[in-house]
Backbone and ligand atoms as CSV (ligand in chain L), in Angstrom:
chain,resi,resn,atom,element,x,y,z
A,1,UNK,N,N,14.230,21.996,-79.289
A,1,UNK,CA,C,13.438,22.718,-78.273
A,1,UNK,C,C,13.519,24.205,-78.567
A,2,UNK,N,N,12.239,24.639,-78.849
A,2,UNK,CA,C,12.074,26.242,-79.087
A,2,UNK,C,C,11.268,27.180,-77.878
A,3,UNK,N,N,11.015,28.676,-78.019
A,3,UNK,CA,C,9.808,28.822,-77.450
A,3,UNK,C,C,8.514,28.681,-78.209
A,4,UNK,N,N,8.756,27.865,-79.651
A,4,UNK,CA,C,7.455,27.785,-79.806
A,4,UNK,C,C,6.702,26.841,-78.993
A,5,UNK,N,N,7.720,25.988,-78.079
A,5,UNK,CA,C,7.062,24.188,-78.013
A,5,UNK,C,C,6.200,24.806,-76.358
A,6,UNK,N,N,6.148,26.342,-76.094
A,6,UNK,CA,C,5.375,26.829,-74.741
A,6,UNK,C,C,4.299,28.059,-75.663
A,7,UNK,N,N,3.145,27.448,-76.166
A,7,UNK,CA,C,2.216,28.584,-76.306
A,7,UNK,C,C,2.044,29.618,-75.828
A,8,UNK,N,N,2.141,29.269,-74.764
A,8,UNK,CA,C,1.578,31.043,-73.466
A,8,UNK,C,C,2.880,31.768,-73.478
A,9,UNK,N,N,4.085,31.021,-73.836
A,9,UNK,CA,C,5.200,32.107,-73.722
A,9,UNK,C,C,5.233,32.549,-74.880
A,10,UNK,N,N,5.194,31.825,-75.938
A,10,UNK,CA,C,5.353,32.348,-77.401
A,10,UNK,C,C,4.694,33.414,-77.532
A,11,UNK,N,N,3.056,33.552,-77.117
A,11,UNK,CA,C,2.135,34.536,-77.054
A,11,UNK,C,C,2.693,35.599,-76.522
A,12,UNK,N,N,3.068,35.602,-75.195
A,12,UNK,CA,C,3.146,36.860,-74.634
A,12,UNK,C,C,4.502,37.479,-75.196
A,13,UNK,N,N,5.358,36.691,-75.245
A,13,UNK,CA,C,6.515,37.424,-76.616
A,13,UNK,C,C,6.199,38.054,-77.439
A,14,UNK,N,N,5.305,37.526,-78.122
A,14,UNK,CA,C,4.720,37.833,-79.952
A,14,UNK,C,C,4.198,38.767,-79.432
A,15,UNK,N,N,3.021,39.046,-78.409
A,15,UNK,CA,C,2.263,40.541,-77.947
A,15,UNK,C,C,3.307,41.381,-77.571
A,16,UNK,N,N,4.095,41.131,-77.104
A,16,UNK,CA,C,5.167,42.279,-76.371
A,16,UNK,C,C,5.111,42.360,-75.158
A,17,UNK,N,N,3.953,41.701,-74.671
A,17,UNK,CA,C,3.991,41.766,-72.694
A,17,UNK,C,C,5.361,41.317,-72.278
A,18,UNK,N,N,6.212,40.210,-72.652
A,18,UNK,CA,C,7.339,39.622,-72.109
A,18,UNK,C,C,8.327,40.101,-72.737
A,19,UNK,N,N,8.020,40.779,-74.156
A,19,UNK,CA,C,9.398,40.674,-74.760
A,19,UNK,C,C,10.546,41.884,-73.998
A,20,UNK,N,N,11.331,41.123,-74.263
A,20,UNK,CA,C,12.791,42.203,-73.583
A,20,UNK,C,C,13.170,43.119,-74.137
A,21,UNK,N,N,13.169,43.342,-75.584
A,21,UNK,CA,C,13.769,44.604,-75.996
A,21,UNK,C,C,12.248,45.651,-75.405
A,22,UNK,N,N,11.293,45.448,-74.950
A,22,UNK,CA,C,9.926,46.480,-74.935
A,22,UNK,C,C,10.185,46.605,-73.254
A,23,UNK,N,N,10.701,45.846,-72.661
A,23,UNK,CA,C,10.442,45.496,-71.140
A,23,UNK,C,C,11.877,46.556,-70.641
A,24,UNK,N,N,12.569,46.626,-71.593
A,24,UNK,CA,C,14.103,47.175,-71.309
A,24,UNK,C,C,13.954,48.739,-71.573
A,25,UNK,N,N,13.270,48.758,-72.903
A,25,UNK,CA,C,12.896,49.628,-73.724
A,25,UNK,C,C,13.771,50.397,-74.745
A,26,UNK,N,N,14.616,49.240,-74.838
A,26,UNK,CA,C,15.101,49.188,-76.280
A,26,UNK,C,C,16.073,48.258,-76.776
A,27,UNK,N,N,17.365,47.795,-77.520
A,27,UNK,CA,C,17.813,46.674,-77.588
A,27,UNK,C,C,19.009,47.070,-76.541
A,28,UNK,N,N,19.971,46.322,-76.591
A,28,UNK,CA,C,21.609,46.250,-76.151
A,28,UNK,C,C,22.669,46.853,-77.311
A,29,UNK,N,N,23.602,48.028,-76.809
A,29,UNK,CA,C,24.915,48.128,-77.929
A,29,UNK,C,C,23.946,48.857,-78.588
A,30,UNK,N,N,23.163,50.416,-78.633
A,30,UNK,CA,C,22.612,50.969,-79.116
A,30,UNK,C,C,23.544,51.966,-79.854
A,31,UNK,N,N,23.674,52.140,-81.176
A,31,UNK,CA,C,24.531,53.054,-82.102
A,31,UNK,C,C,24.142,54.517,-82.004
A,32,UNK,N,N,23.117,54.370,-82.393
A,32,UNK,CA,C,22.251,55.526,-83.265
A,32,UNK,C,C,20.934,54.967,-83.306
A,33,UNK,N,N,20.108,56.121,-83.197
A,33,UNK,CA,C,18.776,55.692,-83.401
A,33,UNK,C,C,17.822,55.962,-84.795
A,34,UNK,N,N,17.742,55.687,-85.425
A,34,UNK,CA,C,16.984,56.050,-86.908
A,34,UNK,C,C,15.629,56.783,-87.044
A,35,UNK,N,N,15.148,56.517,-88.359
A,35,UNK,CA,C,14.087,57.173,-88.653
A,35,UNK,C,C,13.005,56.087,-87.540
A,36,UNK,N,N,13.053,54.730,-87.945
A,36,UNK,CA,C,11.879,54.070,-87.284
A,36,UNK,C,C,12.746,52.944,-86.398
A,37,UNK,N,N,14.329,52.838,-86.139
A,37,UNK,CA,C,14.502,51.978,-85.677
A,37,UNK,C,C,15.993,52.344,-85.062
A,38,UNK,N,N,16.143,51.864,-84.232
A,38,UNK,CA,C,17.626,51.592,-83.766
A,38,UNK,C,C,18.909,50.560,-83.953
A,39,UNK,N,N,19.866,51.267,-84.173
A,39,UNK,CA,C,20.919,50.436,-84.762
A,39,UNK,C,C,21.837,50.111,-84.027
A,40,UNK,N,N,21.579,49.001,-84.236
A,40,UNK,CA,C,22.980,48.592,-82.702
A,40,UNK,C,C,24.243,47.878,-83.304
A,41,UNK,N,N,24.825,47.672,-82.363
A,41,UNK,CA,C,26.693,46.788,-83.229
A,41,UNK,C,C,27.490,46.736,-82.078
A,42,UNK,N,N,27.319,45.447,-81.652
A,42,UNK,CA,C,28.289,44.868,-80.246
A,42,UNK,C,C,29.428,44.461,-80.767
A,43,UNK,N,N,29.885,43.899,-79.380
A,43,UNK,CA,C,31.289,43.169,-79.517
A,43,UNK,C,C,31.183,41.977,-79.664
A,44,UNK,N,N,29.454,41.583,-79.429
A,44,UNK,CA,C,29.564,40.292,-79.676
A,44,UNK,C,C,29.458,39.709,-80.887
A,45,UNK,N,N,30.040,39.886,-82.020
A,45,UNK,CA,C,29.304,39.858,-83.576
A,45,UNK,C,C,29.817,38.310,-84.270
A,46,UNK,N,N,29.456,37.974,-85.272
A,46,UNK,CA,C,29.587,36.868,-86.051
A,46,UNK,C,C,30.948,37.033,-86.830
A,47,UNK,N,N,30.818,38.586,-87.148
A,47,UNK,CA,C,31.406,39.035,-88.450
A,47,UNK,C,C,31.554,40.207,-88.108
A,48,UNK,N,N,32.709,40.959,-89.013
A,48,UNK,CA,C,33.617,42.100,-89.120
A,48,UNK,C,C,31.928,43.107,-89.247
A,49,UNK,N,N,32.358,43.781,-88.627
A,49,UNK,CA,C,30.992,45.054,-89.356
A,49,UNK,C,C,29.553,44.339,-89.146
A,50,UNK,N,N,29.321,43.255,-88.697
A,50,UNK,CA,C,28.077,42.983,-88.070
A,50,UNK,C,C,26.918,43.708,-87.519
A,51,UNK,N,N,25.930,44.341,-88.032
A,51,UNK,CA,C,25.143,45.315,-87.419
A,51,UNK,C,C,23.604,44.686,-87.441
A,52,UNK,N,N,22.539,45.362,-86.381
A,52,UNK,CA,C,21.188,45.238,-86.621
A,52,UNK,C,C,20.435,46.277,-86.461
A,53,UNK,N,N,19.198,46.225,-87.127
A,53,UNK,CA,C,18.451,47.614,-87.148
A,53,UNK,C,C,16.740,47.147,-86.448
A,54,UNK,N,N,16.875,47.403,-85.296
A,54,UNK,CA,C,15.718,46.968,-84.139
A,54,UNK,C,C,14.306,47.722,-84.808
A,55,UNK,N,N,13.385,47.582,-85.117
A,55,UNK,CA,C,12.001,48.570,-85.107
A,55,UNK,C,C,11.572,49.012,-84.044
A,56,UNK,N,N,11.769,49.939,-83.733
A,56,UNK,CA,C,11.414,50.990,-82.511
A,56,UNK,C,C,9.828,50.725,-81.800
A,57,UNK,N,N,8.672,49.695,-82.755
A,57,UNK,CA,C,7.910,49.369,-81.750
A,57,UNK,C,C,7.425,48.023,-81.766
A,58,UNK,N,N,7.283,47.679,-80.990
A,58,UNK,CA,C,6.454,46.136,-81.112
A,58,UNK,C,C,5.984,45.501,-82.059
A,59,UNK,N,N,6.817,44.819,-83.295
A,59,UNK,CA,C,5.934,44.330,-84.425
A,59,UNK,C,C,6.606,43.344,-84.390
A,60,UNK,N,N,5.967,41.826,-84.951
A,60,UNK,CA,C,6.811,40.633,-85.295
A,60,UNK,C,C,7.058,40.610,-86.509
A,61,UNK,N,N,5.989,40.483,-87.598
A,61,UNK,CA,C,6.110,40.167,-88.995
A,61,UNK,C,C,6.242,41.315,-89.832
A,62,UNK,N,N,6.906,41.509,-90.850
A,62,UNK,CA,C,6.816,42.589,-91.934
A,62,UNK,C,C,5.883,43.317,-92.120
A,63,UNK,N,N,4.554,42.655,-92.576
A,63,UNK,CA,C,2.913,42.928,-92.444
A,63,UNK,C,C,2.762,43.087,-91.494
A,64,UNK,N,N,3.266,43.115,-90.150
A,64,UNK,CA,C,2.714,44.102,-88.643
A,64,UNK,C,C,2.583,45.820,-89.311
A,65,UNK,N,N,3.579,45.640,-90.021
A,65,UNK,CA,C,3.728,47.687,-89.750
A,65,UNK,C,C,3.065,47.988,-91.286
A,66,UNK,N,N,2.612,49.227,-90.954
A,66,UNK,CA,C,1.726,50.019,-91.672
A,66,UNK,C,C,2.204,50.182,-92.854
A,67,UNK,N,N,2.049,51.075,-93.693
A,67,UNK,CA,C,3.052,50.985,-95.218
A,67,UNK,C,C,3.948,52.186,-95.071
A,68,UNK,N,N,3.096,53.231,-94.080
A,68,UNK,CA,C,4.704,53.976,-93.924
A,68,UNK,C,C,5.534,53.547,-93.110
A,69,UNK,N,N,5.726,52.724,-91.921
A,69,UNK,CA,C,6.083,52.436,-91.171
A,69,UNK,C,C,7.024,51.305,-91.466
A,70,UNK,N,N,6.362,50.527,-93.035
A,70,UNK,CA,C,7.340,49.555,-93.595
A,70,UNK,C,C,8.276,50.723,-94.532
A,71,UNK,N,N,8.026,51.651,-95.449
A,71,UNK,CA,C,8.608,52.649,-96.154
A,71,UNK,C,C,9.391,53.218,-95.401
A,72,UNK,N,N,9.436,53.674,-93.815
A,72,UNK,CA,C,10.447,54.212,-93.146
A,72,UNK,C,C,11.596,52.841,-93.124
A,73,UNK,N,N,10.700,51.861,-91.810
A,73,UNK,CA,C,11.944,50.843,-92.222
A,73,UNK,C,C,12.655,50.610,-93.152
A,74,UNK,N,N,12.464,50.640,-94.123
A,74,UNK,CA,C,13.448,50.347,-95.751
A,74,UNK,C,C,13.851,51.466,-95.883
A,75,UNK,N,N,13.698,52.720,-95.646
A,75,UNK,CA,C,14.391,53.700,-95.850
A,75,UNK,C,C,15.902,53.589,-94.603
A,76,UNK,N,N,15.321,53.207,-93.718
A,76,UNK,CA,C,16.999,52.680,-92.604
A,76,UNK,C,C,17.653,51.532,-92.844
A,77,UNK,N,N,17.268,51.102,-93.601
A,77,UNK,CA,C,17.575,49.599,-93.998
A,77,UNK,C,C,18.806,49.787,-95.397
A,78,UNK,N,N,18.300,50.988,-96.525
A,78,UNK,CA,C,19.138,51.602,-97.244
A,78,UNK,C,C,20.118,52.330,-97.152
A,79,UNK,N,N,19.636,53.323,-95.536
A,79,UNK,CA,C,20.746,54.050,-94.939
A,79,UNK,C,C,21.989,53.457,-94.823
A,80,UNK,N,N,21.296,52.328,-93.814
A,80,UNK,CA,C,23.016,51.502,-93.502
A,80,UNK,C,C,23.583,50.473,-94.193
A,81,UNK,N,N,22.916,50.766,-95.476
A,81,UNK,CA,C,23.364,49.073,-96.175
A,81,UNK,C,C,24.284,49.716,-97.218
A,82,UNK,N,N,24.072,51.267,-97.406
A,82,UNK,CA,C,24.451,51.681,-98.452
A,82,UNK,C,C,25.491,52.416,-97.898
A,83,UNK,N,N,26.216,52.790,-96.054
A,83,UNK,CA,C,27.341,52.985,-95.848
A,83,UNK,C,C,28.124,51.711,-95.596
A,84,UNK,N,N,27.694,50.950,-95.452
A,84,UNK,CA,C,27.846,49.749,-94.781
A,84,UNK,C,C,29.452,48.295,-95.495
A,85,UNK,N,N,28.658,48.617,-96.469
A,85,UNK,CA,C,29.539,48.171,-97.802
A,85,UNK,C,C,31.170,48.551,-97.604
A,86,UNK,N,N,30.698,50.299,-98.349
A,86,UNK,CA,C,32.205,50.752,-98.472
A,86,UNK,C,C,33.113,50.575,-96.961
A,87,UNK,N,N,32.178,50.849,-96.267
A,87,UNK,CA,C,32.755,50.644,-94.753
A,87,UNK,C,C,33.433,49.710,-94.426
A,88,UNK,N,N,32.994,49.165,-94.874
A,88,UNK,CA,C,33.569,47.247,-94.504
A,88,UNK,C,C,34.447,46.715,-95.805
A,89,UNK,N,N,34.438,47.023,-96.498
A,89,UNK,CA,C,35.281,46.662,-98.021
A,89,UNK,C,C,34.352,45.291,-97.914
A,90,UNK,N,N,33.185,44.810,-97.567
A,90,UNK,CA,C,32.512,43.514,-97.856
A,90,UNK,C,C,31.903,44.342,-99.673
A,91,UNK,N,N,32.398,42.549,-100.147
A,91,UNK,CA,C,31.972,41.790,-101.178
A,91,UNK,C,C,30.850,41.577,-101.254
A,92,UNK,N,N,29.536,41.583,-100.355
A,92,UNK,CA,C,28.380,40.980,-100.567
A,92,UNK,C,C,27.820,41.432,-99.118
A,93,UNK,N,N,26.674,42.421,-98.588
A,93,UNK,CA,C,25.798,42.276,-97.613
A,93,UNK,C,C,25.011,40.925,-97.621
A,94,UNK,N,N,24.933,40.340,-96.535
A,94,UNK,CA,C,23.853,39.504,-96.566
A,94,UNK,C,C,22.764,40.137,-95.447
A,95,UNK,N,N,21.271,40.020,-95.779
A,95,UNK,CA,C,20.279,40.397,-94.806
A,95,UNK,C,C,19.681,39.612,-93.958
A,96,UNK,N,N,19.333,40.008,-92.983
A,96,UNK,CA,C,18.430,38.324,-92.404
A,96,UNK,C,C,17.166,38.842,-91.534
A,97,UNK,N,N,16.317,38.724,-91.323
A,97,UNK,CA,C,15.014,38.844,-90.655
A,97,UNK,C,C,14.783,37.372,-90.262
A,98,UNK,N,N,15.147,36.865,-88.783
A,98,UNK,CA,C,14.424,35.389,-88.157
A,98,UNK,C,C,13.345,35.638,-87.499
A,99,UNK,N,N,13.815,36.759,-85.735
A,99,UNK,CA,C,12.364,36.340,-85.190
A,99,UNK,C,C,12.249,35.282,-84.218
A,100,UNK,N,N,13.315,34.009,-83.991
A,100,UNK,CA,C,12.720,32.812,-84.122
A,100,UNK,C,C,12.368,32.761,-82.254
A,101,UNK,N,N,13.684,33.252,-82.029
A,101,UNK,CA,C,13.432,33.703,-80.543
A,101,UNK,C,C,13.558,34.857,-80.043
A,102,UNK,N,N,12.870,35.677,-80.469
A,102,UNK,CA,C,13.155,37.158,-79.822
A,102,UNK,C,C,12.040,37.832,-81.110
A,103,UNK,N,N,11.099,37.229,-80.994
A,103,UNK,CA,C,10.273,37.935,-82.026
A,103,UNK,C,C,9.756,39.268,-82.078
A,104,UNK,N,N,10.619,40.567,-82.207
A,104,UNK,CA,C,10.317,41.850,-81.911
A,104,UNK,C,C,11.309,42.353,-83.507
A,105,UNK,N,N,10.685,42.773,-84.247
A,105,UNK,CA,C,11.287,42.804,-85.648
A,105,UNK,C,C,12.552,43.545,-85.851
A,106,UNK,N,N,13.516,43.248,-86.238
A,106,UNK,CA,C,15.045,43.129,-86.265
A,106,UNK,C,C,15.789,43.009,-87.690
A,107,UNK,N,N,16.450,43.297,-88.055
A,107,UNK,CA,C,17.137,42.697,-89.531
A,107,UNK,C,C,18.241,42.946,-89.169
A,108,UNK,N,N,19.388,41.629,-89.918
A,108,UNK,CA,C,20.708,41.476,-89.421
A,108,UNK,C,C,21.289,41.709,-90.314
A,109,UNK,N,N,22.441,42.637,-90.636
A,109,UNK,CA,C,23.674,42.615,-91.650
A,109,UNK,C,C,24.871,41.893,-91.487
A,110,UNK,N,N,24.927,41.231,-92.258
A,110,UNK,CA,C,26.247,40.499,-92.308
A,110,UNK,C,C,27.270,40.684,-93.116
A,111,UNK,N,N,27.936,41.633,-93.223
A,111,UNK,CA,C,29.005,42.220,-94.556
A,111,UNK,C,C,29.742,40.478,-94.380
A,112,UNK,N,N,30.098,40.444,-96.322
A,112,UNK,CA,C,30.355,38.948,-96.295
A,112,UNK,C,C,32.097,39.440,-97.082
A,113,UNK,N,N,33.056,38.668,-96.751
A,113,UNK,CA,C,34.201,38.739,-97.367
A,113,UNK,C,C,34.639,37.535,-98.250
A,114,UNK,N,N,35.922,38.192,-99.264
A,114,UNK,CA,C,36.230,37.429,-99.738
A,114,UNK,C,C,36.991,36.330,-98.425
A,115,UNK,N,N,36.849,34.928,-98.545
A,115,UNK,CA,C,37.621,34.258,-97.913
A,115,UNK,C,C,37.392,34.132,-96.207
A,116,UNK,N,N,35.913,34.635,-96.068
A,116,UNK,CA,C,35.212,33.780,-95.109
A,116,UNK,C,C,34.533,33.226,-94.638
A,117,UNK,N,N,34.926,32.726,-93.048
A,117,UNK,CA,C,34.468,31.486,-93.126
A,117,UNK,C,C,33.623,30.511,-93.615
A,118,UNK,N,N,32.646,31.275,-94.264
A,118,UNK,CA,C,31.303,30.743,-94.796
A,118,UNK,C,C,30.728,31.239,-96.356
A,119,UNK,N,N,32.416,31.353,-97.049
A,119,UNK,CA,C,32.252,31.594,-98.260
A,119,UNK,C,C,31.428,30.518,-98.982
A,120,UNK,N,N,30.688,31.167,-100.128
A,120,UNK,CA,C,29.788,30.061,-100.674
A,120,UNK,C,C,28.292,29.699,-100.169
A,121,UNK,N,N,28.173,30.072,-98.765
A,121,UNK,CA,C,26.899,29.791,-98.252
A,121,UNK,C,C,26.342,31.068,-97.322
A,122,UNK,N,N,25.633,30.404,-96.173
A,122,UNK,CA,C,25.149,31.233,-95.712
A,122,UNK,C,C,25.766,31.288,-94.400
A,123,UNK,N,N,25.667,32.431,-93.470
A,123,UNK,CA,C,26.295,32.592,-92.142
A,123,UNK,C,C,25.945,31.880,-91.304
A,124,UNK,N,N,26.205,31.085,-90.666
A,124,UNK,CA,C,26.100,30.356,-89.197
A,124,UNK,C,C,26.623,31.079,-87.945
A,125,UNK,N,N,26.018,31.666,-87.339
A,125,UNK,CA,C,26.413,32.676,-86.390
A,125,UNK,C,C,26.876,32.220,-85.036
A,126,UNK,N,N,26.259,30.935,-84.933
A,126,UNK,CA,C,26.426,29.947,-83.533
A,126,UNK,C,C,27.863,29.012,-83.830
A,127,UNK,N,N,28.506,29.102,-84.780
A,127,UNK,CA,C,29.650,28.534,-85.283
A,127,UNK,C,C,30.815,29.310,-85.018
A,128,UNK,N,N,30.791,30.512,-85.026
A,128,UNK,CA,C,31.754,31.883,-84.513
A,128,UNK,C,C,32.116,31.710,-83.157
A,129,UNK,N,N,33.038,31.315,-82.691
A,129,UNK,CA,C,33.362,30.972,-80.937
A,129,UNK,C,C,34.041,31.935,-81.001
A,130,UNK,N,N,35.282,32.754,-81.282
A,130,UNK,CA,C,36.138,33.508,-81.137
A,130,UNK,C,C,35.712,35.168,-81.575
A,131,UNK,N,N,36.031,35.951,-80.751
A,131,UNK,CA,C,35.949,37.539,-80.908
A,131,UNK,C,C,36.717,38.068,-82.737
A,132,UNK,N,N,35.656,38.711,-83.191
A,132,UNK,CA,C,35.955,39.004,-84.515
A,132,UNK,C,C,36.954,40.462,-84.276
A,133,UNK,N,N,36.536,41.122,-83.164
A,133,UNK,CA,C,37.577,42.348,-83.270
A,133,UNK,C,C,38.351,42.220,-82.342
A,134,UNK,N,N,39.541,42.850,-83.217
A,134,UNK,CA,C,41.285,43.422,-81.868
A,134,UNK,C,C,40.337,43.951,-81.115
A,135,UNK,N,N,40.889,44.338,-79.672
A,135,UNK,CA,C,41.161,45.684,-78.761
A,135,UNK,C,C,40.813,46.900,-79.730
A,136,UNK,N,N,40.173,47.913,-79.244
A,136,UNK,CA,C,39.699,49.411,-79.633
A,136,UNK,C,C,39.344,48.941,-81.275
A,137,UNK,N,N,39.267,47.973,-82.018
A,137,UNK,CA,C,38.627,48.187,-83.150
A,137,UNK,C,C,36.999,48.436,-83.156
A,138,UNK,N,N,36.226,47.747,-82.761
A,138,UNK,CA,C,34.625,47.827,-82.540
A,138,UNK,C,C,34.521,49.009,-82.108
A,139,UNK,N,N,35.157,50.192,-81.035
A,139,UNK,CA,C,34.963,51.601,-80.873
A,139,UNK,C,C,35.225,52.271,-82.108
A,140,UNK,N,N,36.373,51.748,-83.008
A,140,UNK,CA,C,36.999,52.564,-84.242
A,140,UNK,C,C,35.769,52.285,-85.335
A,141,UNK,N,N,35.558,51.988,-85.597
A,141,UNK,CA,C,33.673,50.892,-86.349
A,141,UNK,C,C,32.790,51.624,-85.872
A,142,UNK,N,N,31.966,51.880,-85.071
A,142,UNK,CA,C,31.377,52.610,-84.537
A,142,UNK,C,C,31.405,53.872,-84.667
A,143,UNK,N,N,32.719,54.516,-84.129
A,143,UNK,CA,C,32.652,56.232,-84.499
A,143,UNK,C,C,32.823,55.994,-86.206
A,144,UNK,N,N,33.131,55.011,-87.458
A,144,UNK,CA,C,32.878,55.396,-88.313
A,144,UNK,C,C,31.953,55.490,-89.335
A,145,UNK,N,N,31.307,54.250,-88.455
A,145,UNK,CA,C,29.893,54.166,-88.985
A,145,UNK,C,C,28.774,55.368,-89.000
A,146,UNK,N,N,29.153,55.860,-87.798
A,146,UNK,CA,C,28.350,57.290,-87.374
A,146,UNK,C,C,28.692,58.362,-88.068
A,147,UNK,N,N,29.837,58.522,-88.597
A,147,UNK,CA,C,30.848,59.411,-89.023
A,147,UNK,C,C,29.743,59.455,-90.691
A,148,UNK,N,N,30.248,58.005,-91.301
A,148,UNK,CA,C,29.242,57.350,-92.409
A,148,UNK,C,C,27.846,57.821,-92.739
A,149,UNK,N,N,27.549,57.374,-91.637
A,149,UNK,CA,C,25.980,57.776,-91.444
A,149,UNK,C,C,25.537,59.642,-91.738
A,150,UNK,N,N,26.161,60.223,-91.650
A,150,UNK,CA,C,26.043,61.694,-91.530
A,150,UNK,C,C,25.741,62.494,-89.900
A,151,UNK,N,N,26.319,61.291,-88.739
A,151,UNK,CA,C,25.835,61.468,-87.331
A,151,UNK,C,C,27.292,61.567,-86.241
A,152,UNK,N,N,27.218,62.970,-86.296
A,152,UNK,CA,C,28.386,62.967,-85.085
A,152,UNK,C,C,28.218,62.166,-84.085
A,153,UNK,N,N,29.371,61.666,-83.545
A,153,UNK,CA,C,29.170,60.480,-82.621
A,153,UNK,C,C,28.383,61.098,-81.047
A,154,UNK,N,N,27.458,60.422,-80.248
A,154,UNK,CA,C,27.184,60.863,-79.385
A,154,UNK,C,C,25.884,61.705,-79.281
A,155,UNK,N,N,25.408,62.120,-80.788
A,155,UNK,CA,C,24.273,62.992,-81.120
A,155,UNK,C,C,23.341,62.270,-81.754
A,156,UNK,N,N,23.262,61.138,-81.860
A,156,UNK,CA,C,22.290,59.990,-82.305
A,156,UNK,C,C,21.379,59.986,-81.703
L,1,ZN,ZN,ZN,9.180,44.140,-78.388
């Protein structure tokens, strides 16, 4: 059972009349805001250093946005992939663009380590029951990501 199996809801998602990050007017766990998108990083994550980079307007598919508008996106997409790494001592970013329910365009980082859980494959995010960070680590992540980024904390 999806929202695809309700047409009229799928629709008004896909337009943006219903969707929540447009209705809120912007996502949850907001970092910093980018050239074309906002970067967020909760407590609720899959994985160590878990981040996403929201598109600041209403698009579902890749081909929604214009070619600068895809050229900005990939330009934030490099920003944080390329602090992201050393940040995390991850072995391997993985990227993800779904959509499947929350179709408002999004890409997920998953810094991948040696020796987890889902070495060898791909992330299962609904498999993660337990909190990936101690106490005050996800604040310590945050101010360094920003730090990373070239963005005093708070001036994003
Ligand atoms: Zn939206």
């Amino acid at each position: 059972m999806s929202r695809w199996t309700n047409p009229d809801e799928w629709a008004r998602l896909c337009s943006g009349a219903s969707c929540v990050i447009c209705l809120r007017g912007g996502p949850l766990n907001v970092l910093t805001e980018l050239e074309s998108s906002w970067l967020t990083l909760g407590e609720d994550s899959p994985m160590r250093g878990y981040c996403c980079l929201v598109f600041r307007r209403h698009a579902v598919e890749l081909h929604d946005l214009t070619m600068d508008e895809g050229a900005a996106f990939m330009r934030d997409i490099q920003r944080v992939s390329r602090v992201l790494k050393p940040l995390t001592g991850a072995v391997k970013l993985n990227y993800e663009v779904h959509g499947n329910s929350l179709p408002h365009l999004h890409m997920h980082f998953f810094p991948r380590y040696v020796g987890d859980a889902f070495e060898g494959g791909p992330i299962n995010p609904r498999a993660v029951t337990s909190p990936v960070y101690a106490p005050g680590e996800l604040e310590a992540l945050r101010q360094r990501l920003l730090a990373a980024l070239g963005l005093a904390p708070g001036t994003g």
